[in-house]
N, C-alpha and C positions, 0 to 999 in steps of 0.2 A: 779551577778553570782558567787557560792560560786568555791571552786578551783578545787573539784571532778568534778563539770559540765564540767569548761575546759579543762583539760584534757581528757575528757570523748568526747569535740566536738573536738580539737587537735586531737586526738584520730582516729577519725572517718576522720577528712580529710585527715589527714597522709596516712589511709586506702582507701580511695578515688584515691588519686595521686598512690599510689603503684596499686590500680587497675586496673589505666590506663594505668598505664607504661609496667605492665602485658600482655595488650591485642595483638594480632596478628598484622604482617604489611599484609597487603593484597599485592601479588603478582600472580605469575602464578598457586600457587597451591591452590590458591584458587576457580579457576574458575569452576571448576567440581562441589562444593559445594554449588554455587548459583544458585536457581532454578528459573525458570520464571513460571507468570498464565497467563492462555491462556481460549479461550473455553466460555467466561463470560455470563453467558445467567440466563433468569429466563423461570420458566414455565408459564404455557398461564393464570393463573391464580394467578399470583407473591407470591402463596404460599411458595416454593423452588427456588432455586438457584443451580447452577453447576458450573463450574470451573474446571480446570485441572492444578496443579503445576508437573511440570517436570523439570529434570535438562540440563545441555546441550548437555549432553552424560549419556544415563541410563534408566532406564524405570522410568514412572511418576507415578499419581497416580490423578483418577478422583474425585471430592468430591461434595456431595450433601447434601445440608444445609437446615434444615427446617427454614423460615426466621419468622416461631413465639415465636417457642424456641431456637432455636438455636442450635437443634442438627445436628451432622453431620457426615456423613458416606462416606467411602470410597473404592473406587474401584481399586487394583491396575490396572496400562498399561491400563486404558480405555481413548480411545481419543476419539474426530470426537463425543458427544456425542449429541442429540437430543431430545427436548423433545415433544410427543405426541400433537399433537392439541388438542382432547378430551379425554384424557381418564390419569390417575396418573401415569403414566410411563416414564423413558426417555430410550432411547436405543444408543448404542455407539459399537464400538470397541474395542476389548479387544487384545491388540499386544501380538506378539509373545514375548519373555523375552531376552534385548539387550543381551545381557552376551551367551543367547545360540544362536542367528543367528551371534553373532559375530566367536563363535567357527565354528558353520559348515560351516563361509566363510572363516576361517583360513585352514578350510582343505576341503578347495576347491570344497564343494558336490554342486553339479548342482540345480541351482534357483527354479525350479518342486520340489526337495527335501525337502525344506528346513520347518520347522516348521512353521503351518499358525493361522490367526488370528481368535479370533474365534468372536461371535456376542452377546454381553450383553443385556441385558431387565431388567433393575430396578423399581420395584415397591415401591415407595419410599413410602410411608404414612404404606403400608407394609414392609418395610423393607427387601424384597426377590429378590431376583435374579435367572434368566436365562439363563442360554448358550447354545448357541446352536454352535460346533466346524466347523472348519475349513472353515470361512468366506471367500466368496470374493467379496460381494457386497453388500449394503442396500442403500434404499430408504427409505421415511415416508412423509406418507399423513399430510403436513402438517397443516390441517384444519381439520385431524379427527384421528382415531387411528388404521389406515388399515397399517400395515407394510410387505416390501415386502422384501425379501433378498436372494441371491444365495450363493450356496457353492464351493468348490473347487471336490466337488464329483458330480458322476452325476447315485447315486444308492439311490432307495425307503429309510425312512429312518425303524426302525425297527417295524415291526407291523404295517405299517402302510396301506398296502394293505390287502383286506379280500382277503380268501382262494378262491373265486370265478374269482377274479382280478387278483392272482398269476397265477392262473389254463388258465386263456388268456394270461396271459403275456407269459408262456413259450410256447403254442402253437402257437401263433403267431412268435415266434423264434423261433420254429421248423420248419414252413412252407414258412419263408423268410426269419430267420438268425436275428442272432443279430441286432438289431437300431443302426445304426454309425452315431456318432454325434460330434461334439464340444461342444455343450451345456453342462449344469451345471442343476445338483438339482435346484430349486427353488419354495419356499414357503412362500404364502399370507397368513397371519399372522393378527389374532388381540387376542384381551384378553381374549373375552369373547365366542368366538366362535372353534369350531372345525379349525385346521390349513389344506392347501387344497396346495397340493405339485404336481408340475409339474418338468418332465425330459427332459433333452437334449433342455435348453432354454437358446437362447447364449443374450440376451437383452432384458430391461422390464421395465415400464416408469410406475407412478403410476397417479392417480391426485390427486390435491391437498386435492378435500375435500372428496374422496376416492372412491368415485362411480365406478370409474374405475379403471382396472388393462389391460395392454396392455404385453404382451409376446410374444417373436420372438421364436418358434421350430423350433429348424434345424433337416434336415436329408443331410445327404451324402450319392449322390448316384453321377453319372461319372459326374453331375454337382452338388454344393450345391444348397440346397433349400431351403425355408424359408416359416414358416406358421403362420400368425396373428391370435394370440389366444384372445380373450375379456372374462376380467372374471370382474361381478357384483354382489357384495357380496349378496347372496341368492338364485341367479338364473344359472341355467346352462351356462356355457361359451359356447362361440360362437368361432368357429373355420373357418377359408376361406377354403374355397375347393380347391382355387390356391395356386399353389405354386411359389416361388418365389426368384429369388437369392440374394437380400437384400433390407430391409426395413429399412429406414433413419428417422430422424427429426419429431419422435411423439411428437404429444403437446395432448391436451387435452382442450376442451370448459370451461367456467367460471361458466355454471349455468347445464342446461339439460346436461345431458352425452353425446358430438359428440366429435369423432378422427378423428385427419387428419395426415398426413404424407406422404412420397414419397415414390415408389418402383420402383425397377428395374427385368429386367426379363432378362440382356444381362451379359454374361460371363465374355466379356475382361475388361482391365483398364479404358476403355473408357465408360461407362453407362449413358447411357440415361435412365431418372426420368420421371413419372406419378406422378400426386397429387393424394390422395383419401382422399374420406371422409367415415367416419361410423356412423351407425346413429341408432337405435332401430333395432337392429341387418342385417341391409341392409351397404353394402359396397358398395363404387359408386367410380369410377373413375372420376374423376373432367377433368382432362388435361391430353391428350395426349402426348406421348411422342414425337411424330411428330411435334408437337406444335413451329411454330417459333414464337417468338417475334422480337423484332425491330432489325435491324444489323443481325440479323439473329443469335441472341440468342437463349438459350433454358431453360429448369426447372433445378435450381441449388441446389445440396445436399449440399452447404455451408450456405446455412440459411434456418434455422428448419421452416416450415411451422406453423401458428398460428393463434389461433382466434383473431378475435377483433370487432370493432364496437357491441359491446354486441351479441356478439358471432354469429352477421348477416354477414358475411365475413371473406374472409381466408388469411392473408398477406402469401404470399411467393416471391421466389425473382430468376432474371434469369440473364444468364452468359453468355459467349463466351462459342460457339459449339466448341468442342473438337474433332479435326479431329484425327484420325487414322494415326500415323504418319508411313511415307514411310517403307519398310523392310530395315535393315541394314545392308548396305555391306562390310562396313568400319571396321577395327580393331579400338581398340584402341588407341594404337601406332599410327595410320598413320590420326589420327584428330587435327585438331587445335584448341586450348582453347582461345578466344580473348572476352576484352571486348572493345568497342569503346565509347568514351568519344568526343562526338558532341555540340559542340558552344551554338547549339541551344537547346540543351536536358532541356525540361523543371524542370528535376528535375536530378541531378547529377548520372551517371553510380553507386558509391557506395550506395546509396538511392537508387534507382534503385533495386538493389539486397537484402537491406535491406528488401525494403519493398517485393519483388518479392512475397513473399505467400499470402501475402493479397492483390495483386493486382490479383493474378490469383484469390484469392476470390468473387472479389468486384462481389456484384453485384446489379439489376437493383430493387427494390420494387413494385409490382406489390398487386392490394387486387380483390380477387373473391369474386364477391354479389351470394350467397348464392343461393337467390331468384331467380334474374333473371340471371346467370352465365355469368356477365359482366364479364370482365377482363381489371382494370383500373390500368396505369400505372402511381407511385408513386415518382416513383424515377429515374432520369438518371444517366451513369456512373460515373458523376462531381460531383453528388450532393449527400451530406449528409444529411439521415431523421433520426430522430427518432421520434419514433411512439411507444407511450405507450401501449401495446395490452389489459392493463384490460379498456384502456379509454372509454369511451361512444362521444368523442368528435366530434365533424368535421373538424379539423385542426390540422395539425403538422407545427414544425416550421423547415424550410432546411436553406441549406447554400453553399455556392461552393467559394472555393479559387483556381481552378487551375491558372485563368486568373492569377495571382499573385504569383503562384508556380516560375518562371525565378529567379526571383530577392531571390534568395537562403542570400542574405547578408544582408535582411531587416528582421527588428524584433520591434515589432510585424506585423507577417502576418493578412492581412485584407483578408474580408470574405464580399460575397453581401449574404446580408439575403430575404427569402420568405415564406410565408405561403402558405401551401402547403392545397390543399383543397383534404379529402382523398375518398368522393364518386366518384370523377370527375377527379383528377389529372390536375387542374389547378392549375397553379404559380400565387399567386400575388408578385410582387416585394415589397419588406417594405424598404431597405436598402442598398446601395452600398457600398464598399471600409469602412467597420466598423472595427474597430481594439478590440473593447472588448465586453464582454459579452450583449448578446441580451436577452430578455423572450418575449413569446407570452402568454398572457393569456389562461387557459386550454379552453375557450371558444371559443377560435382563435377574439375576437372582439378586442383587444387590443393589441399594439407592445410598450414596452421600450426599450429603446438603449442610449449610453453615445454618447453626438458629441463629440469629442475629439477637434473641435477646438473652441467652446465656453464652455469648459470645464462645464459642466452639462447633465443632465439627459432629456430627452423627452417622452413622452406619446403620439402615435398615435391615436385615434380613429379609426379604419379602417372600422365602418359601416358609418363611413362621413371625413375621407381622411383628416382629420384634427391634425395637430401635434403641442402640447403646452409646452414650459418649465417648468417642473414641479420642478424645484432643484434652477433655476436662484435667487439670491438675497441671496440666502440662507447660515450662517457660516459655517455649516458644511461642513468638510472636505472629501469629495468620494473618494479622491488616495490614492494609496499604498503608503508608503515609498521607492522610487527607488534610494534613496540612491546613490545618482550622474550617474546612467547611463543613457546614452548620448541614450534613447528610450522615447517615448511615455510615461507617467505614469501612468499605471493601475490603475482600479477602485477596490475597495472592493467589489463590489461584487451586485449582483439583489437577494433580499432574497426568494421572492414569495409573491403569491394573498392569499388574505385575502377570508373567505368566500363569494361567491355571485359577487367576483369579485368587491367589496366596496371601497378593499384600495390593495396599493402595499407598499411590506416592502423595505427599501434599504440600506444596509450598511454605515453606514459614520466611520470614523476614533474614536470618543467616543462619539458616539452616534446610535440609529436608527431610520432614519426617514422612515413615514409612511404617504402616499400620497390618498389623496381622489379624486378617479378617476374620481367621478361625476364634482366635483368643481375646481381640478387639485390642492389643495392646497395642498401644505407639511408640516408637524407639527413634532416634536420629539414623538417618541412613550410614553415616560419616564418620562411625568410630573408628572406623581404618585410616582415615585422610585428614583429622584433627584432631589434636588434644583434647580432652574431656571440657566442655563450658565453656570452649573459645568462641567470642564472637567477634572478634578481627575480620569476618570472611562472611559475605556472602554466596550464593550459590543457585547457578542455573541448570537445569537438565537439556537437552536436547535433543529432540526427540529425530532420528535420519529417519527410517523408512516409516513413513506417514500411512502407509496402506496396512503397517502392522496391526492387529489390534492390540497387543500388549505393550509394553515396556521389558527389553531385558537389558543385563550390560552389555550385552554384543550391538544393541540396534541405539544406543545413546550416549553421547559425551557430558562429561560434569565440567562445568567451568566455573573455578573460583577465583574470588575478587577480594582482594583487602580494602576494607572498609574506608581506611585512610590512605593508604599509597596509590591504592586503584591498582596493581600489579596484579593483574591474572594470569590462571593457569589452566589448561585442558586438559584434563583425563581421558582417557581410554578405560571405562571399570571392565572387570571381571570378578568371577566367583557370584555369590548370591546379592541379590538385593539391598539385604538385611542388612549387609555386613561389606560390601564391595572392596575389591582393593584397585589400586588405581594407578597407571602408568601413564607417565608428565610426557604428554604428545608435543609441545609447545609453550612457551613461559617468558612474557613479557611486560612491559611498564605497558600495555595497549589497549585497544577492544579489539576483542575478535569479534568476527561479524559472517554469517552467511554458510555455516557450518555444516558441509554434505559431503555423503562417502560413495565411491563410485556401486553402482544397483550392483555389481558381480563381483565386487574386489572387496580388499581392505585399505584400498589407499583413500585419503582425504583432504578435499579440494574447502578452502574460505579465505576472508579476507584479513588482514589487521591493519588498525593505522594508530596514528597518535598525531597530535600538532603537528610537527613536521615531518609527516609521513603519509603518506596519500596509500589509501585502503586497495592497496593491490593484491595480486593474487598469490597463494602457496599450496603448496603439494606438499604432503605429508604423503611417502612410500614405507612400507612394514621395515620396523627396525632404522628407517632412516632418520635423517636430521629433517626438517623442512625446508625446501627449495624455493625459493622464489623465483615466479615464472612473468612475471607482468614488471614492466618499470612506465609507468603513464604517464609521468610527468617530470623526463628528467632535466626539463628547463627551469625547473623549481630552484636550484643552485643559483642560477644568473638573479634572483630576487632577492632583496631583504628580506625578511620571514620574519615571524614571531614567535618567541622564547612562553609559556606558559608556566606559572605557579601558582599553588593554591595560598592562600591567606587564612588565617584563624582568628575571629577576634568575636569579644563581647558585646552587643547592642546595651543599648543604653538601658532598657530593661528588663536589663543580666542573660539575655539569650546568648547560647553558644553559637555561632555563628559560621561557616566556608562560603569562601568564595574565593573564585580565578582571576589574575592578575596579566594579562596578557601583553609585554612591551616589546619595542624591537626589538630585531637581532642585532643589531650595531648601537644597541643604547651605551650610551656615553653619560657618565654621572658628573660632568663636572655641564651636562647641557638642559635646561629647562626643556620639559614637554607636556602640553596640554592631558586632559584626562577623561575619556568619553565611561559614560556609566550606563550600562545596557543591562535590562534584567527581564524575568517573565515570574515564575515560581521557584526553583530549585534547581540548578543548573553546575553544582561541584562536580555531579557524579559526571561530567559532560568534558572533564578535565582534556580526552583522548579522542574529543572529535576534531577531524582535520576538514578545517574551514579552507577548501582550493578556490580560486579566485574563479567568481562568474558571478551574474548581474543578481541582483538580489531582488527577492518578494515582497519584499518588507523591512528587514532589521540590516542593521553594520553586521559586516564579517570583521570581526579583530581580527584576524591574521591580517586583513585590506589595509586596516587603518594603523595598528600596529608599523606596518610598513610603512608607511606614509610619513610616521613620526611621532606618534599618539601612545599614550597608554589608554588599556581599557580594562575597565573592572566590572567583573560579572557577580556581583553578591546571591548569595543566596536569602530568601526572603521567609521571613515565619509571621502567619496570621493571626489576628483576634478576632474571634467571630462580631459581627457589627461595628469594628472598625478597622476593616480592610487598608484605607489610607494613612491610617497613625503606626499600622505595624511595618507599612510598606518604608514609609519615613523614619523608622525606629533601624530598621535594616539599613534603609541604605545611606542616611547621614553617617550613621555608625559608621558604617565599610567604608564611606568616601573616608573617615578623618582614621582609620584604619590604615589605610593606601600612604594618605598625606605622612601619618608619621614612619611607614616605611621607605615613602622614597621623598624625602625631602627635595627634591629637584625640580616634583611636580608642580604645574604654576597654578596657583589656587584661584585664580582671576580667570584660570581659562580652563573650564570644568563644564562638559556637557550630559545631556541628558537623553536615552532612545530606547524608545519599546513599541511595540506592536499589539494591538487588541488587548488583552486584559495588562499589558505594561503598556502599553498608549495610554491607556486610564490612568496607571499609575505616572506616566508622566505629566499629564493635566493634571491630576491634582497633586502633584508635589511644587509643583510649580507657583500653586497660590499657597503653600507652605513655609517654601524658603525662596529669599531669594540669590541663592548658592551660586546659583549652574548659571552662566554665561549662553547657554545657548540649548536648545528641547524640540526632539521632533514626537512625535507621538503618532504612531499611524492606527487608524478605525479605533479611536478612543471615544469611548460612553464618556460624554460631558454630566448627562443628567442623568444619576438614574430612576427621576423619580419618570420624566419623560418613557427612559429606555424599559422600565417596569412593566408597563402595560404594550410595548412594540413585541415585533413579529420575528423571529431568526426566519427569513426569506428564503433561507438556501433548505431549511426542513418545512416550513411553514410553521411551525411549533410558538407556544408563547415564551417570550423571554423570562416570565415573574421565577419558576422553579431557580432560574440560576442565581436570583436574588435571595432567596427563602431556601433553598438548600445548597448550591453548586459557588461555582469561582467567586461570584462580586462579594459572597460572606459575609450579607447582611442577618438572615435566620429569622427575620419578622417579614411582617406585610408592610407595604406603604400603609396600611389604616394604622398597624398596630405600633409600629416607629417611624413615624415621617421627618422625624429631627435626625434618625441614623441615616437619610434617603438626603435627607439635606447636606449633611454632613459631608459625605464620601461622595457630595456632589460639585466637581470642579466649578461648572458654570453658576454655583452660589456663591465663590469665595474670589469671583476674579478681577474684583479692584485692588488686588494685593498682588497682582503679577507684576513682574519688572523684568523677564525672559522672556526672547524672542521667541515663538511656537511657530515649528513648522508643524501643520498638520497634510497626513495622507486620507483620504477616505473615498470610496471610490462608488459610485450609483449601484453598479450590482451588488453591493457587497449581502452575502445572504450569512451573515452572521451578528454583525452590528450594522443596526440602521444607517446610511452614510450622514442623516437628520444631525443625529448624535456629534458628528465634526464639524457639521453647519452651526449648531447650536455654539459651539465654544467657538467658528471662526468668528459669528456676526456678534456674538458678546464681548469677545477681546477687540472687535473692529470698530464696535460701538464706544469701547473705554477709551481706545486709541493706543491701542497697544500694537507692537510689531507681530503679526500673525499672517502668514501665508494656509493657504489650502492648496492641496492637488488631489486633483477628480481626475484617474482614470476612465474614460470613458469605457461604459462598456465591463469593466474587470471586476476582480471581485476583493472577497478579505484582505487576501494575500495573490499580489498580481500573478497572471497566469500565462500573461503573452512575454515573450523575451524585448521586442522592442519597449515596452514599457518599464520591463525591470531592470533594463540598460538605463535608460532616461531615468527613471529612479536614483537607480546609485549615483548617477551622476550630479543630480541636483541635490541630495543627501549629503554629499562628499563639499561640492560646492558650499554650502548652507554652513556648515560644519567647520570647514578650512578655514570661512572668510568670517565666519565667529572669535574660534580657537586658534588659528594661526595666522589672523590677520593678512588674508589675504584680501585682493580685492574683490569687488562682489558683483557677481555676473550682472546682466541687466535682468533677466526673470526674479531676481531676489531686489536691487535697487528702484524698481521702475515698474515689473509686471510685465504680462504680455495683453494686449488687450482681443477681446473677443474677432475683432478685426484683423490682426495676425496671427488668431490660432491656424496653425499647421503650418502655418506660412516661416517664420522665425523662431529658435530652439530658445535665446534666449543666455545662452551660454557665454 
């Protein structure tokens, strides 16, 4: 190389490094500026594609991609979009514009005011568009292209009445007065035909593949009233002659045109429901209101009445009669508010209240034969069905766990399973006391279930009462990784029936076996697409059309994963089950994510990303390459970023160990950089998720901080049952002096610490362990568990003890039976030994850990005289929920952290406080 070249590449890298040195740190102001896609769909024919990128605050913008060329178009503020089942159109939402509903809530104009949305129609091959303003509802047939939508007005629109029409309309309000209504405009819509507009319609259900349209006209007269309209594109609508004070839970039949739904004809709160059916313009009352079922229930408007058995019966479902409660003579004032919390209460007073709305829901499943107006009961009030309603089948599979509801401290809860037979409402029992997932084949001839105490799989016969091991002998792996808690260890999972009911798929840990029902043999699905005993590779199925009932290779993708590189791959299978071979659709170092194929094509629409690759969209066309159709964030170049590696190293008590290393992009080895240590359970396989800059819940985003200047090390963590704190310490010193002796540049004086709920924990009691880390935030961390033992999870009601005695804390005793283990893995026992500042988060609503639990360790560290802050979001929960709080968050996180690790200066909310006297008043920053 002569000497012009060298300096010419000197040159160039010179210019490379100043580049980089150039680019942005990502912090809080960045967060505005990255946008998310949402919306990902294709049309019915995977011609096109849609999407919506938006940012976090702002209006977005809808985008429609022709997926041959690749051209593309866009809509701004179009959300919620849709595309037609038959016809080239998609239809969406088009928002009012943030910037102006934000002004008229500054000045305070009343919600009826306010600027409304209006209703898009895209003709995409045309490239035209439609609006039609002030939106406030839409439907779309989604099997054909009948679209129905209302407005916020409820006047003709113009012209669209002939002079004959106008010349009734006002006579008729001359000789009775205006129409008072609630309703709204509303017009059934399609492309190619005249649009047909109806007034003063407060509710309207379409079907699916468009035959019908269902409308509720109301009138107001000293009671409301309500009149079922049917409109069937061609022919005259059909209007009831009754009127009615509300019509509930329209469905619509599968194939011929029949409706069913409930109505009421009583005034008060208390209404009693009829079933009806409609049928070639005849409307029938099915069930009386008088109607009692068992317990002396009645017809319940909490579940929508519906076809099923191919459209020869009607499931609906019935409830506790609603009595008319007493006149009240009592003030306010002079009641008492109590709850009582009973020994024997099957399921705890706060559960109790939890669940209180869906219990007043629950109800009984009930199916009407059509033909002969049986009325066969489905379901009791213990027992869980579900019940497919497009099925053809004669079996559903139920389940009931109350027997088992007492013992609030066991996990997992067990469940007796049956097959429910739905002409007749006979039980057959299949299962007692099962703790994991069951299938009943769609045929109801078959039961699978895991025994959990000869650890394998079983296959019923149930047309001959015969149950065989279908898994015994076999290497592969069926559990989960439970990762030391002291529970049961779950299966991976029942995949589903193969066509014809031939084979069943079933999850193993890197592999899928696939079981021949006839011979009960089990084989690996994967001799085609792996070496013989490779277990390099994990493996997922996929299931696209969800409405299937089987599994074949045309309705499912296989995605494989190497164990160690994480580099997957997509298959397309063909041929048999058994044996599959498989065509590489896609193949990268990434995740894929969100994997769907257009309902009428072979093309396929999902996401992938990696660290420096934000999960945007691609099109897979037959025989093509994959196209990328979405770019969302391509101001991500103008920022430093973060570089990601995984690390391999030993714990000190010989455990093999991963975990991710995450440092700048412009790291410079001759520069010292502090080192933040963030963890939760297991987090290697997580190598490929792209942390994009926005305000956080709870935890640091390493890509954030990375930018900033920082290393971040993510270990992975392995448990010992009853000392959850010694393993957590065993992991993560290890992995700290892991880091240190690979990057010698890291400064060992300036090493911090952060996790959230069960790693909140673990950073309070590492903290009275070592004193390493320069600096510890810990967000909704259990101080005490012997306190937290006996508290409430708020957000279920439920008692916390199971998750001590079976689940995360991996104690496996009672506080009676080991109170020295409760002491032990208990921060606020050991914290005269701290010497790191603690910031803690924990916030009043939090309905997971007591917010108690952070008071406890602030007033004990406040009491030793140790450096500890608290922030109480008012109002929020575990993991914050409002955006303005989890901007303030990251901010004071970032703050706290800096002026620790990089010596910066320190705001006045971290030097000084704010006091109760300048809340809201001053940030503090």
């Amino acid at each position: 190389m002569n000497l012009s070249k060298i300096i010419v590449a000197c040159s160039f890298i010179s210019l490379s490094f100043n580049l980089l040195a150039q680019k942005k740190v990502i912090d809080h102001t960045a967060y505005p500026l990255w946008k998310r896609i949402g919306e990902v769909q294709l049309s019915p024919d995977g011609k096109f594609a849609a999407y919506t990128i938006r940012p976090m605050q702002g209006d977005g913008f809808l985008y429609v991609v022709n997926n041959e060329t690749g051209k593309k178009d866009s809509i701004a503020r179009g959300v919620d979009a849709q595309f037609a089942g038959k016809s080239n159109y998609l239809v969406f939402r088009i928002q009012a514009g943030y910037d102006t509903l934000r002004k008229v809530e500054l000045a305070k104009i009343p919600k009826e005011k306010w600027p409304k949305d209006s209703l898009g129609i895209y003709f995409y091959e045309k490239d035209s568009l439609v609006k039609f303003p002030k939106l406030k509802e839409f439907k779309l047939a989604t099997e054909s292209d009948v679209l129905v939508f209302s407005t916020h007005t409820n006047e003709w629109p113009a012209n669209y009445l002939s002079r004959k029409e106008r010349k009734k309309e006002r006579k008729y309000i001359t000789e009775y007065g205006p129409w008072k209504s609630d309703g709204k405009l509303t017009t059934i819509w399609q492309p190619t035909t005249k649009k047909v507009c109806y007034k003063n319609i407060t509710g309207f259900e379409i079907a699916k593949n468009g035959q019908g349209v269902v409308l509720l006209e109301q009138q107001k007269f000293k009671k409301d009233s309500v009149r079922i309209v049917v409109f069937e594109p061609g022919k005259p609508h059909w209007k009831s002659s009754r009127r009615y004070t509300e019509i509930s839970g329209v469905s619509f039949s599968e194939k011929n045109l029949k409706i069913t739904g409930l109505y009421s004809t009583d005034t008060s709160d208390y209404k009693r429901w009829n079933l009806w059916i409609w049928e070639q313009g005849k409307f029938t009352k099915l069930i009386d209101t008088a109607q009692l079922f068992e317990n002396n229930r009645v017809l319940s408007s909490q579940y929508k009445p519906r076809f099923h058995a191919g459209d020869a019966a009607i499931l609906f479902g019935s409830w506790n009669k609603f009595e008319k409660p007493a006149k009240d003579t009592l003030l306010e004032s002079e009641k008492y508010k109590l709850d009582i919390w009973h020994w024997q209460d099957k399921r705890l007073q706060p559960q109790q209240l939890v669940e209180l709305k869906r219990d007043l829901a629950q109800v009984n499943h009930y199916s009407y034969n059509l033909s002969t107006g049986e009325k066969t009961q489905l379901g009791r009030d213990t027992l869980s069905v579900q019940i497919n309603p497009t099925s053809v089948e004669k079996y559903a599979l139920a389940s009931c766990d109350e027997m088992y509801q007492f013992e609030t401290w066991q996990s997992p809860r067990p469940a007796n399973y049956y097959r429910l037979e739905l002409a007749t409402g006979n039980l057959l029992s299949l299962r007692n006391k099962t703790y994991f997932e069951t299938s009943l084949s769609p045929s109801g001839n078959y039961f699978t279930y895991w025994d959990e105490q000869k650890n394998a799989y079983y296959l019923t016969d149930l047309t001959t009462s015969v149950s065989n091991c279908i898994t015994c002998g076999m290497k592969a792996n069926f559990l989960a990784d439970g990762n030391g808690t002291p529970e049961l260890p779950s299966t991976l999972g029942i995949i589903g029936w193969t066509t014809d009911e031939k084979g069943l798929l079933l999850q193993a840990e890197k592999d899928i076996i696939v079981v021949d029902v006839s011979s009960k043999k089990a084989v690996s699905m994967l001799s085609q697409l792996q070496a013989q005993n490779d277990t390099n590779y994990r493996y997922t199925l996929t299931h696209l059309t969800r409405d299937s009932l089987y599994i074949t290779p045309e309705n499912c993708l296989l995605t494989q994963t190497h164990v160690k590189t994480r580099y997957s791959t997509v298959y397309q299978l063909s041929g048999d089950l058994f044996a599959p071979k498989g065509t590489v659709l896609d193949a990268a170092a990434m995740e894929f994510l969100s994997l769907k194929r257009a309902k009428n094509g072979t093309s396929l629409i999902y996401q992938k990303q990696s660290n420096d690759a934000y999960p945007d969209a691609y099109v897979i066309n037959a025989g093509k390459s994959p196209l990328k159709i979405a770019a969302t964030n391509p101001q991500q170049g103008l920022y430093n970023w973060s570089t990601v590696e995984q690390i391999n190293w030993t714990s000190y008590k010989g455990i093999p160990l991963e975990g991710l290393i995450y440092k700048p992009e412009n790291y410079d080895a001759t520069k010292s950089y502090p080192l933040l240590v963030y963890y939760y359970e297991l987090h290697s396989d997580d190598i490929h998720t792209h942390y994009a800059p926005r305000p956080t819940a709870s935890v640091i985003h390493p890509t954030e901080y990375a930018s900033a200047g920082y290393f971040v090390f993510i270990p992975d963590i392995r448990y010992q049952i009853g000392h959850p704190a010694n393993g957590a310490y065993d992991c993560i010193m290890s992995g700290t002096d892991a880091v240190l002796k690979k990057y010698p540049t890291i400064n060992e004086q300036k090493m911090g610490l952060q996790g959230q709920s069960w790693g909140g924990y673990q950073t309070a009691q590492l903290i009275t362990m070592t004193t390493r880390y320069a600096a510890a935030m810990a967000g909704a961390p259990v101080g005490n568990m012997i306190s937290a033992y006996g508290g409430i999870r708020w957000g279920s009601g439920m008692s916390r003890q199971f998750q001590y005695e079976h689940t995360q804390s991996r104690i496996g005793k009672t506080i009676w039976e080991a109170p020295d283990l409760y002491i032990e893995n208990s921060p606020v026992f050991h914290l005269t030994t701290v010497k790191t500042p603690l910031l803690i988060m924990h916030n009043d609503q939090d309905g997971a850990v007591p917010w108690y639990q952070g008071i406890e360790l602030y007033t004990g560290l406040r009491r030793l005289q140790k450096p500890v802050w608290l922030l109480n979001y008012n109002g929020d929960d575990h993991n914050l929920m409002k955006i303005p709080n989890r901007i303030d968050l990251s901010i004071r996180m970032r703050q706290f952290f800096d002026h620790y690790l990089l010596d910066k200066p320190a705001p006045i909310w971290l030097s000084e406080g704010i006091p109760a006297l300048q809340k809201g008043k001053v940030t503090g920053y």
